[in-house]
Each structure stands twice: as C-alpha cells, then as structure tokens.
C-alpha positions in Angstrom: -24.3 18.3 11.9 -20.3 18.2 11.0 -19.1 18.0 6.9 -19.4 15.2 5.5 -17.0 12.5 5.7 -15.0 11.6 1.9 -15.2 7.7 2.8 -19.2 8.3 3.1 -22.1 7.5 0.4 -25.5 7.6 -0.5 -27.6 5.2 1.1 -30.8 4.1 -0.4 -33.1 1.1 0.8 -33.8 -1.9 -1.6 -37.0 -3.2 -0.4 -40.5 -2.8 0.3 -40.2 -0.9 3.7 -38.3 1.5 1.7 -41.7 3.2 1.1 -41.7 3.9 4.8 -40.7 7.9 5.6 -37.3 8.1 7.4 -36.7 3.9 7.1 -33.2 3.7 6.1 -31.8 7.1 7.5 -28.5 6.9 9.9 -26.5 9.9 10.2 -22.4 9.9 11.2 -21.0 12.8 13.3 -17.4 12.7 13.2 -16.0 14.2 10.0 -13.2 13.9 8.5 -13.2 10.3 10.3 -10.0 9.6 12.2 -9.9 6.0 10.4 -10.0 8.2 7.1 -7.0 10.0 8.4 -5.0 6.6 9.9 -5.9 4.7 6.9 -4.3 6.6 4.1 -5.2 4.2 1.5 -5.6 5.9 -2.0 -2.6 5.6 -4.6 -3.7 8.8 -5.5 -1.8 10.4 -2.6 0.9 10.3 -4.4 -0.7 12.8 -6.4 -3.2 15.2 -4.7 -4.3 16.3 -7.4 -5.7 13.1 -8.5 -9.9 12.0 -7.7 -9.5 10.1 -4.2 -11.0 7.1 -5.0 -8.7 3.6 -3.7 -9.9 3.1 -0.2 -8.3 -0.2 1.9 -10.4 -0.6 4.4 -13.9 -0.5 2.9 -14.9 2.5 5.6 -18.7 2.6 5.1 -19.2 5.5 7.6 -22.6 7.4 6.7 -23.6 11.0 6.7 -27.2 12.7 7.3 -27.4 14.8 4.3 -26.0 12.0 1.7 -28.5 9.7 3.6 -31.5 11.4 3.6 -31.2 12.3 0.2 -31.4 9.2 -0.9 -33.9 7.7 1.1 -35.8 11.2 -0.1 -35.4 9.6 -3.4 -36.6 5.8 -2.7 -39.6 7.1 -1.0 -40.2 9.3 -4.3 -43.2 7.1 -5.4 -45.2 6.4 -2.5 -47.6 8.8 -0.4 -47.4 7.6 3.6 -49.3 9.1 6.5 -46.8 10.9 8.9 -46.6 8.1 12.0 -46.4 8.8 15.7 -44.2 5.8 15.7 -40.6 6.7 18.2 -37.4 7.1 16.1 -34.4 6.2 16.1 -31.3 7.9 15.2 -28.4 5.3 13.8 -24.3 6.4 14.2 -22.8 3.8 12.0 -19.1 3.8 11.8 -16.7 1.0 10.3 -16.3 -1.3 7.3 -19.2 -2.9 5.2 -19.2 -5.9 8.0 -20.3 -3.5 10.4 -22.9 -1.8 8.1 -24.7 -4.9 7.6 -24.9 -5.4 11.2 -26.6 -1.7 11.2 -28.8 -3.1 8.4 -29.9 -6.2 10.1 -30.7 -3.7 13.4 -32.6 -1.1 11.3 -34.7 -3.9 9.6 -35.7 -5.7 13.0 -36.4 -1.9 15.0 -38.8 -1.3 11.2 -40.6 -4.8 11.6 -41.2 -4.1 15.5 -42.7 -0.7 14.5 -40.1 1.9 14.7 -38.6 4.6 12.9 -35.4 5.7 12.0 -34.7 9.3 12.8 -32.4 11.6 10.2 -31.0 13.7 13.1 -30.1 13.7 16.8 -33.1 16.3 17.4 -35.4 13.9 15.6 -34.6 10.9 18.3 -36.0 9.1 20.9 -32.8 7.7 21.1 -29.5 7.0 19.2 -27.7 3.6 18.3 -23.9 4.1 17.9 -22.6 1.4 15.8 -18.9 1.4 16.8 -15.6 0.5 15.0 -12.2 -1.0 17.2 -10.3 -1.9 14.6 -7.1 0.4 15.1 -6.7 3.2 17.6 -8.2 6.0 15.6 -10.7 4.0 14.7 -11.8 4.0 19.0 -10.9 7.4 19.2 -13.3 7.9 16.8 -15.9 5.5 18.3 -15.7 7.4 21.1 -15.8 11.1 20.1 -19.3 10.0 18.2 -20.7 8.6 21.5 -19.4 11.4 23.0 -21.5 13.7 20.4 -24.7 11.7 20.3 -25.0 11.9 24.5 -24.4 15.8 23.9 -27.1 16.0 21.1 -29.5 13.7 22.0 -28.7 12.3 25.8 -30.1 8.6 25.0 -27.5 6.4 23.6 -26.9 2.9 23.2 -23.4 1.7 22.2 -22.7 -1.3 20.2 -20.0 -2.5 17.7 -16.7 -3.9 17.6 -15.7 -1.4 20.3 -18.5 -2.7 22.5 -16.3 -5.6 24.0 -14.8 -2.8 25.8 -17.6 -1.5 27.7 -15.6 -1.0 30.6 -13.5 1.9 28.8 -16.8 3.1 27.0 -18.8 3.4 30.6 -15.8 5.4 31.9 -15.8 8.0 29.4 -19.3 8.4 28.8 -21.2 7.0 32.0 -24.3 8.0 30.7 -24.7 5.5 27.9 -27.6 3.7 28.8 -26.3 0.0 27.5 -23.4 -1.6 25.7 -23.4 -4.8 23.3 -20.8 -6.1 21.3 -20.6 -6.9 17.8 -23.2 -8.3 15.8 -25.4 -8.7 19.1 -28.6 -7.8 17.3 -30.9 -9.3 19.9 -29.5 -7.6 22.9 -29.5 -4.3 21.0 -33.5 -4.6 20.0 -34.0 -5.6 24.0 -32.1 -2.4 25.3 -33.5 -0.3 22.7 -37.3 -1.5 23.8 -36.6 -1.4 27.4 -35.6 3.0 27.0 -37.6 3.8 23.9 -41.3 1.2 24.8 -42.1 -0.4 20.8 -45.2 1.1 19.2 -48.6 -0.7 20.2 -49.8 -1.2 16.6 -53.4 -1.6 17.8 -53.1 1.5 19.7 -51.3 3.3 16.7 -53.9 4.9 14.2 -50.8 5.7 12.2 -49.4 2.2 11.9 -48.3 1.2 8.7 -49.2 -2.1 7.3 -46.0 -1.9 4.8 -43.8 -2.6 7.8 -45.2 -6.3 7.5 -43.7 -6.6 3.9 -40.3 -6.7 4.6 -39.0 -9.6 2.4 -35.5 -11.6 3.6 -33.4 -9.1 2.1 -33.6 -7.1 4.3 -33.8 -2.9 4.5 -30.2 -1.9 2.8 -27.8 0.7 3.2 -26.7 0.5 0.1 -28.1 2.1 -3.1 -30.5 -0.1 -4.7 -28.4 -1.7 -7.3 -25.6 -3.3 -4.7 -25.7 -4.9 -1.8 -23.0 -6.6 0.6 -23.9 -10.0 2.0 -22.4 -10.8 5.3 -21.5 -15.2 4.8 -19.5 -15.7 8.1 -18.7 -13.8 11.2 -15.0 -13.8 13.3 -11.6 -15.4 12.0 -9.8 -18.7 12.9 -6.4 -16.1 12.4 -4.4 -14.9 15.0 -2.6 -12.3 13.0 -0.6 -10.5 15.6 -1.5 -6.6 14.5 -5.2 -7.9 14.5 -7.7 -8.0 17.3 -10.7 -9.1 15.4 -11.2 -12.4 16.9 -11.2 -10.7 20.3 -13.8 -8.5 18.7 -16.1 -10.5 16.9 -14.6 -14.6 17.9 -13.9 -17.5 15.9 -15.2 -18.1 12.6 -19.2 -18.8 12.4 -20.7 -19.5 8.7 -23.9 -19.0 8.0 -25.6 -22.4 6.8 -25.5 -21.8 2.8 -29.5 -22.3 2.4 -29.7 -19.0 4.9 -27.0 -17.2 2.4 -28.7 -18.4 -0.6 -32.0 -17.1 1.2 -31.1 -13.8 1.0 -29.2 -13.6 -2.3 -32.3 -14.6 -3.9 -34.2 -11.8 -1.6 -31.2 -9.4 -3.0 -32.0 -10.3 -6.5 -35.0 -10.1 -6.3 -35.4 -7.1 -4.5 -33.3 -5.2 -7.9 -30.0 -6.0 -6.8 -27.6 -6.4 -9.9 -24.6 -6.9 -7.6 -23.6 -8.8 -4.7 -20.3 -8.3 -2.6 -19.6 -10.9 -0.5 -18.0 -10.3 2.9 -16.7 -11.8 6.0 -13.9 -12.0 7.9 -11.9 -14.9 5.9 -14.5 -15.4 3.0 -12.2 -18.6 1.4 -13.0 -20.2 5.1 -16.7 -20.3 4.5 -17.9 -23.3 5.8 -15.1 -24.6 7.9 -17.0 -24.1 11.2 -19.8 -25.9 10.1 -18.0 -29.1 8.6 -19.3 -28.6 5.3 -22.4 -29.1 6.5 -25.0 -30.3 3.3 -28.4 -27.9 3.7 -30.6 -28.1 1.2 -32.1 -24.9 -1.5 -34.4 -25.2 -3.7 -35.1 -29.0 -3.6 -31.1 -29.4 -4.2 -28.2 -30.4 -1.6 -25.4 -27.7 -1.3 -22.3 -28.1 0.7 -21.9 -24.7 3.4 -18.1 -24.7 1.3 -16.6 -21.4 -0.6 -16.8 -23.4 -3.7 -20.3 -24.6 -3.5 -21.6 -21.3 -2.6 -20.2 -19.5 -5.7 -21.3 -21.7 -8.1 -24.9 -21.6 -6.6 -24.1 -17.5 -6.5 -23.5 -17.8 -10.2 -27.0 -19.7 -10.8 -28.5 -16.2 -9.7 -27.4 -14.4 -12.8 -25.8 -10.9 -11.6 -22.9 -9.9 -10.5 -21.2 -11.6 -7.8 -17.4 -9.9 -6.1 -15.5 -11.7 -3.8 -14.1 -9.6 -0.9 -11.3 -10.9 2.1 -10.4 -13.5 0.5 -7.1 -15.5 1.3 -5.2 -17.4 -0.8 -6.0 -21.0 -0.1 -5.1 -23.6 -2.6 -8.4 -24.2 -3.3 -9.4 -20.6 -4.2 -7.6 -22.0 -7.6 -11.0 -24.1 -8.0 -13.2 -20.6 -7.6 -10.8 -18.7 -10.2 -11.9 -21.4 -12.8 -15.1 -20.4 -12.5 -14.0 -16.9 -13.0 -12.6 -17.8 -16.3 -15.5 -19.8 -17.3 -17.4 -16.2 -16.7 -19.0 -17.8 -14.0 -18.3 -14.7 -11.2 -16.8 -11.7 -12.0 -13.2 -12.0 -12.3 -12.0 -10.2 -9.1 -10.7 -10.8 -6.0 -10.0 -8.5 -2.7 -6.7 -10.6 -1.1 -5.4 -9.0 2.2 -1.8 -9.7 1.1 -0.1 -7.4 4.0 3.7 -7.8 3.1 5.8 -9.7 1.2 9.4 -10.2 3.7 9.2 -13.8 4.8 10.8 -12.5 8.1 7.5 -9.6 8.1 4.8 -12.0 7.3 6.2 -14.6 10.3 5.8 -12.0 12.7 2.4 -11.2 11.7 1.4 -14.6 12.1 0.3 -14.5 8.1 -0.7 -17.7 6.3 1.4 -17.2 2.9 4.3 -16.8 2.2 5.3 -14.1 -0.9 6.9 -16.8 -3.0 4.1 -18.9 -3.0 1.8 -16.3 -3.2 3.4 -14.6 -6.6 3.1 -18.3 -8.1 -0.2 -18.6 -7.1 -1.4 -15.1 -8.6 0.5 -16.7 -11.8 -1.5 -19.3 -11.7 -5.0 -17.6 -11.4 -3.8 -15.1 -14.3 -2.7 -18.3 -17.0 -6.6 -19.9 -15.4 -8.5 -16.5 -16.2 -6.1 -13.4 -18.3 -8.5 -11.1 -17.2 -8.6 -11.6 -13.2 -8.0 -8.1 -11.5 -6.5 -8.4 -8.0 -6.7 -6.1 -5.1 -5.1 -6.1 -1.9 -3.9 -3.8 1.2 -0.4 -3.8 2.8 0.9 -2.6 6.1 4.0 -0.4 5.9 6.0 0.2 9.1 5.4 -2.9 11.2 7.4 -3.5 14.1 11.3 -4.7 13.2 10.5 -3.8 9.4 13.8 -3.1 7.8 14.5 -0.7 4.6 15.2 -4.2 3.4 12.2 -5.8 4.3 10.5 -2.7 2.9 12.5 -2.8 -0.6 11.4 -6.7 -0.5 7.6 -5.8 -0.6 8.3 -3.0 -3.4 9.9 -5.4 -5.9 7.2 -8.4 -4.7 4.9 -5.8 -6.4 6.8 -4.8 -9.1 6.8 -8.5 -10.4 3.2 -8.9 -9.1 1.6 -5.8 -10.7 -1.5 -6.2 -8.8 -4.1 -3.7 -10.5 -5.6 -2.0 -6.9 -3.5 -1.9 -4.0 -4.3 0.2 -0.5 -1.7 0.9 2.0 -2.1 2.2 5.9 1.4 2.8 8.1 1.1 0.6 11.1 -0.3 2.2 14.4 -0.5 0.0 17.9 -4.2 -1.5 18.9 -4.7 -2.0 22.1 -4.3 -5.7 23.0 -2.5 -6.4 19.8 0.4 -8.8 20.2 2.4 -6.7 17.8 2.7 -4.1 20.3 4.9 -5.9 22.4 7.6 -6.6 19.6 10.8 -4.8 19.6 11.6 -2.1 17.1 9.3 0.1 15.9 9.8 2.2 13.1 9.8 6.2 13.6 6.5 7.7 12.0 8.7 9.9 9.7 9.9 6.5 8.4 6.7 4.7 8.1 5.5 8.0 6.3 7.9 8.0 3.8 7.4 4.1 2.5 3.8 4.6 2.6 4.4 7.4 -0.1 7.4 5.4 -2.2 4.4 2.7 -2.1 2.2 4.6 -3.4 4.2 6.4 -6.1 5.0 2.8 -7.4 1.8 1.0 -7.2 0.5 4.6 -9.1 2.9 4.0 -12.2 1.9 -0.2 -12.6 -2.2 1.3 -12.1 -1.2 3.7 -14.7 0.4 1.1 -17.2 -2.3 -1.2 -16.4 -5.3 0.9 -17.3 -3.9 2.1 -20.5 -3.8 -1.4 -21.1 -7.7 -1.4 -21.2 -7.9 1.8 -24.3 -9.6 0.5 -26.9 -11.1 -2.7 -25.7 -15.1 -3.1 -25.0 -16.5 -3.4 -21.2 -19.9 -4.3 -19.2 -20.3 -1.4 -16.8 -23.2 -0.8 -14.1 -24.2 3.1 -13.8 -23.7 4.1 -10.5 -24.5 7.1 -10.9 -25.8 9.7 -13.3 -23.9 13.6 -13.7 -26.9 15.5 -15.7 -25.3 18.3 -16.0 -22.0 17.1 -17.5 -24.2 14.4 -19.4 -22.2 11.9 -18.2 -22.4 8.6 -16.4 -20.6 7.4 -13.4 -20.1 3.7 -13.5 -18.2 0.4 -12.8 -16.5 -2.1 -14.8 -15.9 -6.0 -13.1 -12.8 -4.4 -12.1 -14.1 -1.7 -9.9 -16.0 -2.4 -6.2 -17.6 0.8 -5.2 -16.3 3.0 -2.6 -12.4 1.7 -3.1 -12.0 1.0 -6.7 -11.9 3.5 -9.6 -14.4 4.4 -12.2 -15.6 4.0 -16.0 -17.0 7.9 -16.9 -19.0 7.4 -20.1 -19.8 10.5 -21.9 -22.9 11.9 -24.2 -25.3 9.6 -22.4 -28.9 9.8 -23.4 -31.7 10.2 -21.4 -32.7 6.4 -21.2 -29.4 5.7 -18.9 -30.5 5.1 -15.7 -28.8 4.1 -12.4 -28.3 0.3 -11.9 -28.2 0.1 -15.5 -25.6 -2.2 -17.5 -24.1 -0.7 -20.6 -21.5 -1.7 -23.3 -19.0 1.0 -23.3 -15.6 1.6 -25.3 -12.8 2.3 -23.4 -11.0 5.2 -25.3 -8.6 7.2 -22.4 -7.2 6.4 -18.8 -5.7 7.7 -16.1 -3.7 6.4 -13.3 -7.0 5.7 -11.5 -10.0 5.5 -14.2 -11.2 4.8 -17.4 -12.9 7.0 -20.0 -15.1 5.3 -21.9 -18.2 6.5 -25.2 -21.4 5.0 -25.2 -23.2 4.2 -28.3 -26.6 3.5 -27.3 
C-alpha cells in the first residue's frame, strides 16, 4: 500500500460488532491526497516548521496501517473464531459527511454477514467511497478507482463523484456499478448481486455478535468521538459550489431519528458529538418543523430544539457548517449558559461585499462582524472557526485587502484557507477574470501569516487559566498526553499537550489541566492529578 496520507487517522469502532475481526477496517490508496495538496488549509504554512495541524475541509481520508491498528486494538478483549464470511475492502475519501456514509455502508454489509477486508489482496471486492468536491478532489477519486481495479479487479464506485458515472465508466469501464451519494441501499444491492451475502445457516463460522449492533452504528472514529450526520444537501446555490448537484436539496432527518442515535453514541462511550451536514443552522427547514416525539416528549425537527435536547445528553456537543442565521443568536445563549460547548465552525468565505455577491453568499461582512460581536458579549468564551477562498474569479488586491482587515477586526481564533480552483459545472467558472495562480498563491500565504499572528496573540491569552480537556491520545514514551480543550475539533484544530501524566490517564478521558505555555497553534498545559 502507498504512505500514509497527513489528513488520515486512526479509526476505531464504538460498538458491539467492534468485537468482530476486520469490522471497521477501510484502507485509502492515494497518498499524499490531491485534496491535501489543493486544500492548503493550515496557518501553520506560514511556518513549516510549525505541527500541521488546521485543516479546512475536514478531509477524513483513511489509511490501512492507521486503521487496522486500531481496530487491532478494539478487538483487544474478545477471542472470535476466524469466519469464512466474503470481505470487503472500503476506499473512503472526503470529508466527515462522506465518512459517515462509509459508516452507515460498513454497518449494514456487518449486519447482512460480511466482513471488512484490511487490504486489496484480502477482498472479495472493493467499495470506493468517492469525493467531487473540487477538481483534485476527482482526480483523486479517480486515481483510487483506478488503483483498486489494478489491485483487486472488483470495484464498486460510490460517493459524491458517483453522479458522474458517465466520466467514471469511461476511465475505468470495468467498474462493476456506480451510485451516488449517500445511496446506501443501491450500494448493499450491487455489492450482493457480485459478492452473494453469507447464508448464516450454511455458515458454521457465523457470528451471533453481528446481531448486536445497537443504533449507533459501527464508527470510524476512535471510540471517544463520533460525527452525526442531521441533514443531507443544501438549499444554497453558492456559485463555486456543486454540492446540491451532488447530494440535492436539503433533507433533515426527523429529530427523534437524530436523537436515536445520539443516545446510541452516548451510550455506546461516546464523550463527544460533532454535528454535521451540509447547512447545520437549516436543520429542519425541509421538514416544516415537523413535532416527532422522544422519550414521551414533543420536539420540534428545528436547530434550536435539537441542541437543547443534545444538551439533555450530558457530553460534549460541537457544532460544525453552521451559517450565521439570526437565530443561531438563540443557540449561542445556550453556549453561554454552558449548555454546548462554546464553538462554532462558520464557512465565512470572504468578506468584499462585491466577492460574496458573486458567490451567491448569504451574509454580508458588516453584518456578519456585528453578529460575531454579538455572540462574543452573549458567551466571552465562544471560539469561532471558519475557511475562506482566496483568488476567486474578479477578486481584486482590494477585495483581497478587504478580507484581511475583516479579520483583523474579527480575530477569529481558527481560520483555514484553500486558493480557488474551477469544479466542473461550477457557475463560477464562467465568470470573467481569473486571478494568476502565482497571485492566488501569494494571498493564501499573507493570509496565513496574519491569521498566524491573531492565533498566536490569542492562545497566549489562554496561559495561566484552567481548562476541561478530553485525551485523545496518550505519548508513553514522552509521558505525555495528547488532548482537546472545547476549543479544539479533532483533525483541524490544535491541541492541549499535558505533561508528567500518570498511569491512570487514559484515552477518552476528561482532565483539569493548567494552561502554562502556547504557541501559534497549541497549548501546553500540567496536570495535577
């Protein structure tokens, strides 16, 4: 298999099939990813020499090695027979939207039987969960299906890059079938129709575990975290975005189906929840605010319901794509009333009026820096994080200098950046005056070099004060643990390193830590016990 990708992690399942050999194993060819390359998100490039830790895009691409390792480790306390059950092997490529999809296909293929192979030599067939986000990002797609038909032969394509099966079929005609995003159903059908599903009365290896799978789900994720998927596709017709053409309109899940599976989650160990969709502050829309009812009570399928009955669950709860509605104000009260964690993850994108029109972006900066006053008077400790596009079609050094003094005065605490790059059927391809790559290069790093200096100011801000953190991970041989404060969302935030640990610190633990150094990126905190 190829290195390991920098945007991949270790993947560990959280629920009772976990005790099933191979379960939550999927396995990414294409290293260093060419969303990686396109996506260039960490302040830190300003400074190479700095940890790369601030990724925009949430790239959840997984790797064999980190996988099976930790699905090595989940399995650690069980003894299960060796089945004769058909694997198969899972390319999963994209952001966390996409690796729940993979999740949600892994967990059906388990229940019906199946196994999930670690390599391409170890499958009956593949899955290649594509991404179509941006141009790399198919490039990408397609080098990996590409790979899997030269490794393995069997391959079945789904994913955001599945709506173009045309294009897929013509480079690789051997693909046995193409779906398009989130099409779970049709994936299971093509998957059973080339690899047959085990006869469990035929199968003297059959597993009763595989029955036990609760609502939660197999995950991806290490044990501790999990990302719950409340909507799919976007109302938005952002003109560098092809989402809705990828995944179509807005569709909420009802909020006793959401609610379901948070309590599975939580259940399950999980001692944080990241909440994603498309538009997150849209919950509900599509549905009317349709009442369901949980737990003997009515709840509205509305953003604002479904955090406060988030809340009732007692962990951690981060809000991810999240715009900046008026009535998000209502959700940042809770936040100061320590009902969520104070954080938000608000796709900003620019901050020239004339920019924002042309991407067809519902703010304007203006409103948007009075808002974020707002939300910081409601709740001091609020932590925002957002991505930009540098180089868009017709942006002037003007326009540019507009978004750097929009975040000078907004001083937002994470901020990602990617220069623009076409997508095929975007509507911004077709405006006039694109910017030179040399230019879009350059702002991306005079970006970067500012929003490194307000990180900077901002986390020496924290020395000396006392935080909540959730161990991540542990570094025995430095004695030191890895974690997260509220202000941190793994894989594109920064972290806490506590040292002189003792030996009762365990992953997916919560500790009280003093903050006593910082650097542009982390915190360095000492742990009394």
């Amino acid at each position: 298999m190829s290195k390991t990708s920098t945007e991949s992690v270790n993947t560990t399942a959280t629920n009772p099939l976990s005790a099933v050999q191979d379960t939550a194993t999927i396995f990414n060819p294409a290293a260093p990813t060419a969303v990686q390359e396109q996506n260039q998100t960490d302040i830190s490039q300003a400074d190479t020499k700095q940890p790369y830790h601030h990724k925009a895009n949430h790239n959840q691409n997984r790797s064999v090695a980190q996988s099976r390792d930790a699905t090595s480790a989940s399995t650690a306390t069980a003894t299960m027979p060796v089945s004769a059950a058909p694997k198969i092997g899972f390319v999963s490529l994209g952001c966390p939207k996409a690796l729940v999809d993979s999740e949600r296909i892994i967990t059906e293929l388990s229940r019906d039987g199946y196994q999930v192979a670690s390599d391409y030599d170890g499958a009956d067939l593949v899955v290649v969960n594509t991404c179509g986000f941006i141009e790399s990002a198919v490039q990408e797609s397609l080098d990996a299906i590409g790979e899997a038909i030269s490794k393995n032969g069997k391959v079945i394509v789904t994913g955001c890059l599945g709506k173009e099966a045309e294009k897929i079929r013509e480079m690789h005609p051997a693909v046995l079938a193409v779906t398009g995003a989130h099409a779970y159903d049709e994936v299971i059908t093509a998957v059973s129709q080339h690899v047959p599903k085990p006869n469990r009365n035929e199968d003297a290896n059959y597993d009763p575990k595989i029955d036990l799978i609760d609502e939660a789900g197999i995950k991806l994720t290490p044990s501790h975290y999990a990302y719950l998927k409340i909507s799919e596709g976007c109302n938005h017709r952002c003109t560098f975005c092809i989402i809705p053409s990828l995944r179509g309109d807005l569709v909420s899940r009802p909020i006793d189906n959401v609610m379901n599976e948070a309590l599975a989650l939580k259940k399950a160990g999980v001692k944080e929840l990241l909440i994603i969709s498309q538009d997150t502050s849209a919950y509900g829309l599509d549905l009317k605010y349709k009442t369901s009812f949980w737990n003997g009570m009515p709840l509205k399928s509305k953003f604002y319901d479904l955090c406060q009955a988030l809340n009732d669950l007692g962990i951690w709860v981060r809000l991810h794509y999240v715009y900046p509605y008026p009535h998000v104000d209502k959700v940042v009260e809770l936040m100061g009333e320590k009902k969520l964690l104070p954080y938000l993850d608000i796709p900003f994108q620019h901050a020239s009026h004339r920019i924002l029109k042309a991407m067809k972006r519902p703010a304007h900066s203006e409103n948007t820096l009075a808002r974020i006053k707002a939300w910081r008077d409601i709740c001091p400790d609020i932590v925002i994080r957002s991505t930009f596009v540098v180089g868009f079609p017709g942006e002037t050094e003007e326009d540019f200098q507009c978004l750097l003094d929009w975040l000078v005065e907004a001083r937002l605490d994470r901020v990602g950046a990617f220069t623009y790059s076409e997508v095929e059927g975007a509507v911004a391809n077709d405006l006039p005056d694109h910017v030179p790559e040399d230019v879009k290069q350059s702002r991306y790093e005079r970006l970067m070099a500012l929003q490194q200096d307000i990180s900077a100011q901002k986390l020496q801000e924290k020395i000396g004060k006392t935080l909540m953190v959730l161990v991540d991970e542990i570094d025995s041989d430095e004695n030191i643990a890895i974690c997260r404060s509220y202000a941190d969302a793994p894989e594109i935030d920064g972290h806490v390193y506590v040292d002189d640990i003792n030996a009762q610190v365990k992953v997916g633990q919560f500790l009280t830590v003093t903050i006593d150094d910082a650097s542009e990126y982390d915190l360095f905190a000492s742990y009394q016990g």
